[in-house]
C-alpha positions as CSV (number, residue, x, y, z in Angstrom):
1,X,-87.4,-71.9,-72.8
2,X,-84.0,-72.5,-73.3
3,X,-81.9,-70.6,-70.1
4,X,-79.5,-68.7,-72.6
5,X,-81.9,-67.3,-74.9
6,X,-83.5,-66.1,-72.0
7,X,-80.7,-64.8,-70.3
8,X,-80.2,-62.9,-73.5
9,X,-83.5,-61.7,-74.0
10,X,-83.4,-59.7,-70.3
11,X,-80.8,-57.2,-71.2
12,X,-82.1,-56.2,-74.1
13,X,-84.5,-54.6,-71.8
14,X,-81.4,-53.2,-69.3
15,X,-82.1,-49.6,-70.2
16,X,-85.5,-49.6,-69.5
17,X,-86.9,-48.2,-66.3
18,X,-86.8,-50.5,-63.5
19,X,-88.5,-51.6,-60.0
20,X,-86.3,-49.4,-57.5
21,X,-84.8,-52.0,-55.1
22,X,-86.0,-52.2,-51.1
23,X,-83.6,-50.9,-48.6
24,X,-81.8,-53.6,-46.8
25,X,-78.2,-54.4,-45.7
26,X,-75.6,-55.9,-48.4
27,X,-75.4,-59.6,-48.5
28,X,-72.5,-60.3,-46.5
29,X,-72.3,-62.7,-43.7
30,X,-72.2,-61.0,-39.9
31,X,-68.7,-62.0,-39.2
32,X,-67.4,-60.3,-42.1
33,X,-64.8,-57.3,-41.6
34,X,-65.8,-53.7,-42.0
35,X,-64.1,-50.3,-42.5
36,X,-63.1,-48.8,-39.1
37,X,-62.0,-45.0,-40.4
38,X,-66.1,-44.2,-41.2
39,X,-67.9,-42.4,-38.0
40,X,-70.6,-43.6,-38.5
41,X,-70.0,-47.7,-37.9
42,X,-67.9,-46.1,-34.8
43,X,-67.9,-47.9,-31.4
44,X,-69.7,-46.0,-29.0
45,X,-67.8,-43.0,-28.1
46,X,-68.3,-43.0,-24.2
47,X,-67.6,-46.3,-24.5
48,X,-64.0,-46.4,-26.6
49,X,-62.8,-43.1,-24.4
50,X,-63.4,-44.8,-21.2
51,X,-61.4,-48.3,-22.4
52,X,-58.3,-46.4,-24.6
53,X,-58.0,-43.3,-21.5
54,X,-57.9,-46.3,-18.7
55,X,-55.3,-48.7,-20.9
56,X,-51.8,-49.2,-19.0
57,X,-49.4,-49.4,-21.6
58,X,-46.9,-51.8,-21.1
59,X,-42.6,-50.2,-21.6
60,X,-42.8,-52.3,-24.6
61,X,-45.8,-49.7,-26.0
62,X,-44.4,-46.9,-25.0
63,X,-40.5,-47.6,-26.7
64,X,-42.4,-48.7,-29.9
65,X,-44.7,-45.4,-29.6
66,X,-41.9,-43.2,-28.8
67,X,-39.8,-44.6,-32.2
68,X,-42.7,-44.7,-34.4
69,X,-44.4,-41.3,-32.9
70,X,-42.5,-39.0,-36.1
71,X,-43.2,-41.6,-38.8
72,X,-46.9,-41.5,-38.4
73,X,-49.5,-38.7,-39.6
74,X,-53.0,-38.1,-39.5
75,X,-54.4,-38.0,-42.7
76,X,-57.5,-35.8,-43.1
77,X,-60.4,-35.3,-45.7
78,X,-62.1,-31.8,-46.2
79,X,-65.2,-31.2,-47.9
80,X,-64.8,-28.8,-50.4
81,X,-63.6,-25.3,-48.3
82,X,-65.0,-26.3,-45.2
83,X,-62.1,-25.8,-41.8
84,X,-63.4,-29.0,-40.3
85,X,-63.0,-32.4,-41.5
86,X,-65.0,-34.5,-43.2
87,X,-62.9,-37.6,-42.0
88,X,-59.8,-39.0,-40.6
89,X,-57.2,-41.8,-40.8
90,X,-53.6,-42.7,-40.2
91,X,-50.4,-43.1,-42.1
92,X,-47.1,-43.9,-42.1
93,X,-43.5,-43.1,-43.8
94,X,-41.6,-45.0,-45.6
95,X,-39.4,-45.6,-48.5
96,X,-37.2,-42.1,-48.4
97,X,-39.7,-40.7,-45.6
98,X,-41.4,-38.4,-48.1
99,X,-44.0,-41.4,-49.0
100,X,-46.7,-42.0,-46.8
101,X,-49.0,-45.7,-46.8
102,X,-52.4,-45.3,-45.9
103,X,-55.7,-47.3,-47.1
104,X,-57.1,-46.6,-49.8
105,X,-60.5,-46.3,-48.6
106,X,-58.9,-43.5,-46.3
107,X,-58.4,-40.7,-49.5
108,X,-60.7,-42.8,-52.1
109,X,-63.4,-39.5,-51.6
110,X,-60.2,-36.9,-52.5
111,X,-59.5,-39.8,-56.0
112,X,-62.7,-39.7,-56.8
113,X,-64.2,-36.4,-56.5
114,X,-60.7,-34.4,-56.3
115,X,-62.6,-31.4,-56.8
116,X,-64.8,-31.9,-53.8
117,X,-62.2,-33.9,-51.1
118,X,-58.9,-32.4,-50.1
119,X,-56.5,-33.9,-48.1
120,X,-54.7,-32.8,-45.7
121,X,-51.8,-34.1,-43.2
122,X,-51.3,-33.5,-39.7
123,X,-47.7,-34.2,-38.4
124,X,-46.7,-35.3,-34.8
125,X,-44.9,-31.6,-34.0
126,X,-47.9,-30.0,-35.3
127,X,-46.8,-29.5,-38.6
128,X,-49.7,-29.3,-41.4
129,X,-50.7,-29.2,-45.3
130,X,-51.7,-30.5,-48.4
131,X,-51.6,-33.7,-49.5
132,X,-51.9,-36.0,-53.0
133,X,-52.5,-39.3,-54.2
134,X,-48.9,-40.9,-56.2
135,X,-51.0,-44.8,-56.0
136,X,-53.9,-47.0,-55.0
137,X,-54.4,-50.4,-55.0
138,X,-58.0,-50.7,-54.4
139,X,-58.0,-54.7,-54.3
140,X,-55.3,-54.5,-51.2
141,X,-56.9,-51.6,-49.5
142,X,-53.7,-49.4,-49.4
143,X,-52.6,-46.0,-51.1
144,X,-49.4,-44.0,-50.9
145,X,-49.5,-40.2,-50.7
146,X,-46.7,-37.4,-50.3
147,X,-46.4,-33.8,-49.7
148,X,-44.4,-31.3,-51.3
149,X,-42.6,-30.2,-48.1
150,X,-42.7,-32.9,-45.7
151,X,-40.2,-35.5,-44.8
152,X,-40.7,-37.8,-42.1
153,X,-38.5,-40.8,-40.2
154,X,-39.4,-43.5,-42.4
155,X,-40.3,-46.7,-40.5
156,X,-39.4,-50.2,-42.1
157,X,-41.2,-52.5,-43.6
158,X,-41.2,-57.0,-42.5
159,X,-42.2,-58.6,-45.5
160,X,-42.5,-61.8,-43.6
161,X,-45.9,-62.9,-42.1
162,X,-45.4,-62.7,-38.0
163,X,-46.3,-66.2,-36.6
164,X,-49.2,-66.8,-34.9
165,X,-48.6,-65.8,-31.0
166,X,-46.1,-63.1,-32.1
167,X,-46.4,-59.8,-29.8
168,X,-47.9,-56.6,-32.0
169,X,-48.7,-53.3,-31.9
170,X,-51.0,-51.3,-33.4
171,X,-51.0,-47.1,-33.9
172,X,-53.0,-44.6,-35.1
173,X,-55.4,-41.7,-34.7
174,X,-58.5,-43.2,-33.0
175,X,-61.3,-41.0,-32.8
176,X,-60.6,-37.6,-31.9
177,X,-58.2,-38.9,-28.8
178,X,-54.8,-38.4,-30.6
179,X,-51.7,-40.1,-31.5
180,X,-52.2,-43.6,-29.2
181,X,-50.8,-47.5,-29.4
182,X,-52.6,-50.7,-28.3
183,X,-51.3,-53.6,-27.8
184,X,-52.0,-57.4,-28.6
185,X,-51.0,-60.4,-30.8
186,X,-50.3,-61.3,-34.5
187,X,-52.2,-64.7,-34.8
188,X,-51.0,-65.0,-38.7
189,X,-53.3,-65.1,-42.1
190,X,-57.3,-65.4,-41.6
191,X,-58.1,-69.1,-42.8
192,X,-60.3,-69.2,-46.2
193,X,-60.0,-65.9,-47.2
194,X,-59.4,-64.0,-50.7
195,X,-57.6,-61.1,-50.1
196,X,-54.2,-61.7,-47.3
197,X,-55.7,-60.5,-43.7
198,X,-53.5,-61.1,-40.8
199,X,-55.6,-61.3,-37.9
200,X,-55.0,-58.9,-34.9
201,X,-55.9,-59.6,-31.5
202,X,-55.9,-56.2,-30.0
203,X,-58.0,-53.1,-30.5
204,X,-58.3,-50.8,-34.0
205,X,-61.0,-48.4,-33.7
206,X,-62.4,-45.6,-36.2
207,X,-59.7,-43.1,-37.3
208,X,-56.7,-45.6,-37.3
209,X,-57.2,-47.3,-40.6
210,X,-53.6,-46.6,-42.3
211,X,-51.7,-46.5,-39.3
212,X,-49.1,-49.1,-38.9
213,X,-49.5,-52.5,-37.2
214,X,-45.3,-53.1,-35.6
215,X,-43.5,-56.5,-34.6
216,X,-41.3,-56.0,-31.4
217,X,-38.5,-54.7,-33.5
218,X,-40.2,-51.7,-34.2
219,X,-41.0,-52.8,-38.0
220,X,-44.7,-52.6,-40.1
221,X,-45.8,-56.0,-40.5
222,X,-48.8,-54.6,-41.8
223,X,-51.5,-51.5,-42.3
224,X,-54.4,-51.5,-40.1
225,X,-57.8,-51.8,-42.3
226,X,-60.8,-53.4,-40.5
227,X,-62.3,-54.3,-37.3
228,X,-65.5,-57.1,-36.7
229,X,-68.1,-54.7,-35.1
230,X,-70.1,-56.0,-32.0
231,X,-66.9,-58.1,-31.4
232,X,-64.0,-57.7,-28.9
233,X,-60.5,-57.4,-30.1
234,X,-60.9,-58.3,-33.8
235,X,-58.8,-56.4,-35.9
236,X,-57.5,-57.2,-39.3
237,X,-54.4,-56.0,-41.2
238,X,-53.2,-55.8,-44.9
239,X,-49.5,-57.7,-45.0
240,X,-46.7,-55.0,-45.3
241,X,-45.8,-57.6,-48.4
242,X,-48.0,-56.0,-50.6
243,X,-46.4,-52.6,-50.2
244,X,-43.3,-52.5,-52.7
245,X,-44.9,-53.0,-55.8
246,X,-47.8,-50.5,-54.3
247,X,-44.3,-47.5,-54.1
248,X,-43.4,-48.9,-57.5
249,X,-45.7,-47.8,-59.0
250,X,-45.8,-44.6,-56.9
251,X,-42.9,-43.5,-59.2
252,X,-45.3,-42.7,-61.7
253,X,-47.8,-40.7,-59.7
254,X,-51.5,-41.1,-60.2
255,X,-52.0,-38.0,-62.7
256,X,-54.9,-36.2,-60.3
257,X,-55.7,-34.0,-62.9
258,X,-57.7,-36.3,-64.9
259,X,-61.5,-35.7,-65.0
260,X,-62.9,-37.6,-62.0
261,X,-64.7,-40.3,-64.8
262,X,-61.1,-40.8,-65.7
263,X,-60.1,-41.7,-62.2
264,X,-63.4,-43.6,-61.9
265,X,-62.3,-45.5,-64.5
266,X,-58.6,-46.1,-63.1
267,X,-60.5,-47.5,-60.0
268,X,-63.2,-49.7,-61.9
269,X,-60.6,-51.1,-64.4
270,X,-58.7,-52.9,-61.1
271,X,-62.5,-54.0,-59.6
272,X,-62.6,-55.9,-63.1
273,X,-59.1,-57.7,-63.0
274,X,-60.0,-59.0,-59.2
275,X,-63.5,-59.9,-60.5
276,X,-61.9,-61.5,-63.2
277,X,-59.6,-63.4,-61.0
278,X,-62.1,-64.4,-58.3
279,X,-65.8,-64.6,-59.3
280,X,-65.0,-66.2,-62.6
281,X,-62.7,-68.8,-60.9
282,X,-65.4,-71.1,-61.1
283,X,-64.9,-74.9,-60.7
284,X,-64.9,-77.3,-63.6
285,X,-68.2,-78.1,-62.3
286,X,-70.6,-76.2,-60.4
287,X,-70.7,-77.7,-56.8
288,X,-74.2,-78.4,-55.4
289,X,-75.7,-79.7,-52.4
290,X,-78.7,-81.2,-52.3
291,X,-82.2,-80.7,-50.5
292,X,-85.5,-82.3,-50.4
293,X,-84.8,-83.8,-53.7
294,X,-83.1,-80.0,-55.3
295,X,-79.5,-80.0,-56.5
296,X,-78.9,-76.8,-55.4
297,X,-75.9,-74.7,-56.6
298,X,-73.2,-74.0,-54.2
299,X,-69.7,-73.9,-55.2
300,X,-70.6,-71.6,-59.1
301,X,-67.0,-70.0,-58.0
302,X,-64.3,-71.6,-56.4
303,X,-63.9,-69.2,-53.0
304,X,-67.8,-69.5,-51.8
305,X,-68.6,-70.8,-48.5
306,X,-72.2,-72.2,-47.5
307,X,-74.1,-72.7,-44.7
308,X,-77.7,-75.2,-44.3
309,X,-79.8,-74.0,-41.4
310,X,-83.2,-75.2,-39.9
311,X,-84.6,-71.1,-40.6
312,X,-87.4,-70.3,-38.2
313,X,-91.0,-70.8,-40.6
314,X,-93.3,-67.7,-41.2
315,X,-95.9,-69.8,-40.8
316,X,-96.6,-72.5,-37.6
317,X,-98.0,-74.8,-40.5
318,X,-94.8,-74.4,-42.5
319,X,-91.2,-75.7,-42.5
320,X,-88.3,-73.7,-44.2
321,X,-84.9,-75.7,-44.8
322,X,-82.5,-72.6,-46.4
323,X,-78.6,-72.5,-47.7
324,X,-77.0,-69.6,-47.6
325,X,-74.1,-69.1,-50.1
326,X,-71.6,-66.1,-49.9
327,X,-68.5,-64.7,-51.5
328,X,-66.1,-64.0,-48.0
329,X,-64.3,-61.2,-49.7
330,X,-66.1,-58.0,-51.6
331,X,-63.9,-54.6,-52.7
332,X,-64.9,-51.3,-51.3
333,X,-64.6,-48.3,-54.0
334,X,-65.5,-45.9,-51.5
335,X,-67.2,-45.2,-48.6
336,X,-70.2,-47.6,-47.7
337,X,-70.0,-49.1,-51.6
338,X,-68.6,-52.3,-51.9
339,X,-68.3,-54.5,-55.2
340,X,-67.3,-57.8,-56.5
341,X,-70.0,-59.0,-54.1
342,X,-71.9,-62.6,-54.9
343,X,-75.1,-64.3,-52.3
344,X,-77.1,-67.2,-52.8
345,X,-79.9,-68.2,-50.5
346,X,-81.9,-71.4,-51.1
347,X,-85.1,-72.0,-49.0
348,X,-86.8,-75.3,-49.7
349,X,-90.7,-74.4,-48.1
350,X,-92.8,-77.4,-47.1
351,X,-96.1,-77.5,-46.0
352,X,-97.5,-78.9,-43.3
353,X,-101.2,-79.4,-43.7
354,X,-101.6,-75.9,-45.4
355,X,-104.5,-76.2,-48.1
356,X,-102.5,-75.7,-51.3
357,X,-103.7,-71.9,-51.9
358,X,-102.7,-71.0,-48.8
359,X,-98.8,-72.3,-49.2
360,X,-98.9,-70.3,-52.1
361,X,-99.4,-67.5,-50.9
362,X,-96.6,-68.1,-47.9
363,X,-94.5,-69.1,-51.2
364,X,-95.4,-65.8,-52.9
365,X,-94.4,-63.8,-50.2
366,X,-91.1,-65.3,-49.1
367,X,-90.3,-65.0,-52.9
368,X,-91.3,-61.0,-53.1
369,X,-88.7,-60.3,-50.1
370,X,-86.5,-57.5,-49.8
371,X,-83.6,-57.6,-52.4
372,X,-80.4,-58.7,-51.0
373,X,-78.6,-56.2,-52.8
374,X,-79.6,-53.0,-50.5
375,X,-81.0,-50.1,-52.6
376,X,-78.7,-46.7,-52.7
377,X,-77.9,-43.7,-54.3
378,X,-75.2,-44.9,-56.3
379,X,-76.5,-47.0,-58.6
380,X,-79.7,-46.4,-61.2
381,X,-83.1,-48.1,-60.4
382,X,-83.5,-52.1,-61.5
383,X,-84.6,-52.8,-64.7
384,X,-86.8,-56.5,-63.8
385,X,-87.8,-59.0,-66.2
386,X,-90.5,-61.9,-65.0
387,X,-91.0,-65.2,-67.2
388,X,-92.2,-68.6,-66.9
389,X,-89.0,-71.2,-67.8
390,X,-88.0,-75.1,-67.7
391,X,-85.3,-76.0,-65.9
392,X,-83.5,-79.4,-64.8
393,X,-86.3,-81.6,-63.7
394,X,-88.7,-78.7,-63.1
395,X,-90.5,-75.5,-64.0
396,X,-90.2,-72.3,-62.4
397,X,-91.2,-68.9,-62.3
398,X,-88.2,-66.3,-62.5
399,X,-87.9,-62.4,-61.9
400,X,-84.1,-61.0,-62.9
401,X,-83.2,-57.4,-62.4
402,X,-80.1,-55.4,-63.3
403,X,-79.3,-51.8,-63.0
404,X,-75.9,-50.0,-63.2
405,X,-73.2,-48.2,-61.1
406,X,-73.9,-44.2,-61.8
407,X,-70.1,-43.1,-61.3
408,X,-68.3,-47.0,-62.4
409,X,-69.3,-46.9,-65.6
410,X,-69.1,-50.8,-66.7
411,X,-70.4,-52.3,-63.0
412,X,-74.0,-53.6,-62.2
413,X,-76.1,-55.3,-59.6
414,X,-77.9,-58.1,-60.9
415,X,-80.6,-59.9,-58.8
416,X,-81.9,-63.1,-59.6
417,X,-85.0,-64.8,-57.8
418,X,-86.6,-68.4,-59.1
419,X,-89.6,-70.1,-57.5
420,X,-90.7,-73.6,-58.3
421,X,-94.2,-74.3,-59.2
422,X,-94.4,-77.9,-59.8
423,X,-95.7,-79.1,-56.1
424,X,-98.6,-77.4,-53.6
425,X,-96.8,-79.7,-50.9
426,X,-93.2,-78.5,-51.7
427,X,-91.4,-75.3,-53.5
428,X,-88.3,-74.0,-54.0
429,X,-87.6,-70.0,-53.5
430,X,-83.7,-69.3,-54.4
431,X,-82.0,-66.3,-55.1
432,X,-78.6,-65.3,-56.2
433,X,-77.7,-61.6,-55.8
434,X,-74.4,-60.5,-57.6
435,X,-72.9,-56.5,-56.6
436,X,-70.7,-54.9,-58.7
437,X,-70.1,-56.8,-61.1
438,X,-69.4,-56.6,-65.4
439,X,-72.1,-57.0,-67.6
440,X,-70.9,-60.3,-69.4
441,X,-69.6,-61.5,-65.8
442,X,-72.9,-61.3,-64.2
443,X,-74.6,-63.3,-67.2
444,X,-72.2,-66.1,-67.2
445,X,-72.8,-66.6,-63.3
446,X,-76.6,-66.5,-63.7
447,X,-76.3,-68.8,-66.1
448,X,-73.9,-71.4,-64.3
449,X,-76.3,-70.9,-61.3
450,X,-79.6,-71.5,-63.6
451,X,-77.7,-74.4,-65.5
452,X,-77.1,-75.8,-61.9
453,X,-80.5,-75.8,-60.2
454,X,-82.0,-79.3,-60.6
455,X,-85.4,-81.0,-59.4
456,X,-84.6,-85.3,-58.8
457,X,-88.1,-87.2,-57.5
């Protein structure tokens, strides 16, 4: 069968009901950054009190704290009437000091359900009250809001990248411990990534995603946005470069009174244009490595990274050679949901000695594994297709599944898992997992990775 009238011939079936997906993590590699302002992904508390509460600040940190202390606000999220909140983060003045920068992911609950999330600022000399969205940039991670009444020292912005070794600064709201600065060092842009990071070497911890990362001139270099969990002193911030064109477009505030689908849409329609931009930036030619005799597709867009490991066998009687294949950027919408998301994992299984039934079944069940794109509320159940097709050199056996965002209209999952059945001494079990992602995007991938996968004896 030829690969695109099969391709085809699956989402004609996309409405149908679907095989609900197994709960496991996203596929994103373990050293990949994650959003510090959610409680849940927090440090340990007695932990983070203990280190922050002992920290000797140096003069420097205390002059940057003392300058900055008026320009920077806690910015909090309220579910629905409720006095407590729902979640924190920082921000920071600007412009004409009536604009504050945040991230986005800090207010994305109050953009998209406005009528659920309120927000709320909380001003050095106490001062409090409402506030709203003018701009987002969801691909940068940043947002600009403003109240009515409040007008803050605005700090200023360095639209220069500090070099690596600079001295920096970092404030915010951590936790529930208040206004506080650590201290550390700008070591310039993270090597081979998507999206601009500069990395920080210095603590950020849960509630100060927002706040603003300072050179030793007092000026935002950057907005705190991430942290590597389990790590020490690996912090990430979004350039302050990106910030102009985000108050730029503040002069035309985001019109909040649009039905939340409208604002869903708003947010969906910039996931497209970075998707666009970065998962369809595919080579001329697909890259591949190859395995055991298997061309094996690598490089289907031009910023995945791979890695070949000797993976610990299942069985004693088994060896497992895999590649793992992974898109080192994704876009978070809103809490916990992240999009524009691509894995690939190849495991080439050879047996050693296993009587050929027997591999089979170790083949079968390495192939039935938990999805790599985790199950959740979010998204509708998979529709799944299984069928019997030829590919370069070799037949195979191939399951694809799809289902769809339930509040980004025009996203989907799509899960894609092909097992060779040529050999009883050798097989190939590789799957490509693609998260929010458009329709006609996902099918041109899975076709580039199908049209790559090739058996040479």
């Amino acid at each position: 069968m030829k690969i695109a009238s099969f391709v085809v011939s699956v989402w004609l079936c996309g409405s149908a009901a679907g095989v609900a997906a197994s709960a496991e993590e996203s596929p994103v590699p373990a050293q990949l950054p994650v959003d510090p302002s959610s409680e849940e992904q927090a440090p340990d508390a007695d932990t983070v009190d203990v280190d922050i509460a002992n920290q000797e600040l140096s003069g420097d940190a205390k002059v940057r704290l003392d300058a900055a202390r008026d320009a920077v606000v806690q910015i909090r999220s309220f579910f629905n009437e409720s006095e407590s909140s729902a979640f924190h983060g920082s921000g920071f003045a600007v412009d004409d000091g009536r604009r504050i920068v945040t991230n986005y992911h800090v207010v994305a609950q109050s953009v998209l359900n406005p009528r659920r999330y309120r927000l709320e600022y909380l001003a050095s000399d106490g001062r409090k009250g409402p506030l709203h969205v003018l701009a987002i940039d969801v691909r940068n991670d940043l947002a600009v809001v403003a109240a009515d009444d409040l007008e803050l020292p605005a700090l200023k912005l360095r639209s220069e990248i500090p070099a690596q070794g600079e001295r920096a600064w970092s404030i915010g709201f951590p936790l529930s411990l208040g206004l506080t600065i650590t201290e550390g060092v700008a070591n310039g842009l993270v090597e081979n990534t998507i999206e601009q990071r500069i990395h920080y070497t210095g603590a950020i911890n849960s509630g100060m995603s927002g706040g603003p990362a300072l050179d030793t001139r007092g000026r935002v270099y950057g907005v705190n946005v991430s942290v590597v969990t389990g790590r020490q002193l690996v912090g990430f911030v979004v350039p302050a470069k990106h910030i102009p064109a985000l108050l730029a477009r503040a002069q035309k505030p985001l019109d909040l009174s649009l039905s939340p689908q409208q604002l869903r849409q708003r947010v969906t329609a910039q996931v497209l244009a970075y998707e666009a931009e970065v998962l369809e930036a595919g080579p001329d030619k697909a890259g591949t490595q190859r395995v055991q005799g298997y061309a094996l597709p690598t490089k289907i867009s031009r910023h995945v990274e791979c890695s070949t490991v000797d993976e610990r066998s299942p069985h004693v009687r088994m060896r497992v050679e895999a590649v793992s294949c992974w898109l080192p950027s994704r876009v978070l919408v809103q809490p916990r949901v992240y999009v524009a998301g691509l894995y690939m994992q190849h495991r080439i299984l050879q047996s050693v000695g296993l009587h050929p039934l027997q591999f089979e079944r170790q083949v079968n069940r390495i192939a039935a594994g938990p999805r790599r794109v985790g199950a959740s509320a979010d998204v509708a159940p998979f529709a799944c297709r299984d069928a019997l097709i030829s590919l370069d050199g070799f037949d195979a056996r191939i399951s694809t599944c799809v289902r769809q965002y339930r509040l980004f209209a025009g996203l989907y999952d799509f899960d894609v898992t092909v097992v060779g059945i040529d050999n009883t001494q050798q097989a190939l079990v590789s799957r490509l997992a693609l998260q929010g992602v458009a329709f006609e995007s996902g099918k041109r991938i899975m076709e580039r990775y199908l049209g790559a996968l090739q058996w040479e004896p």
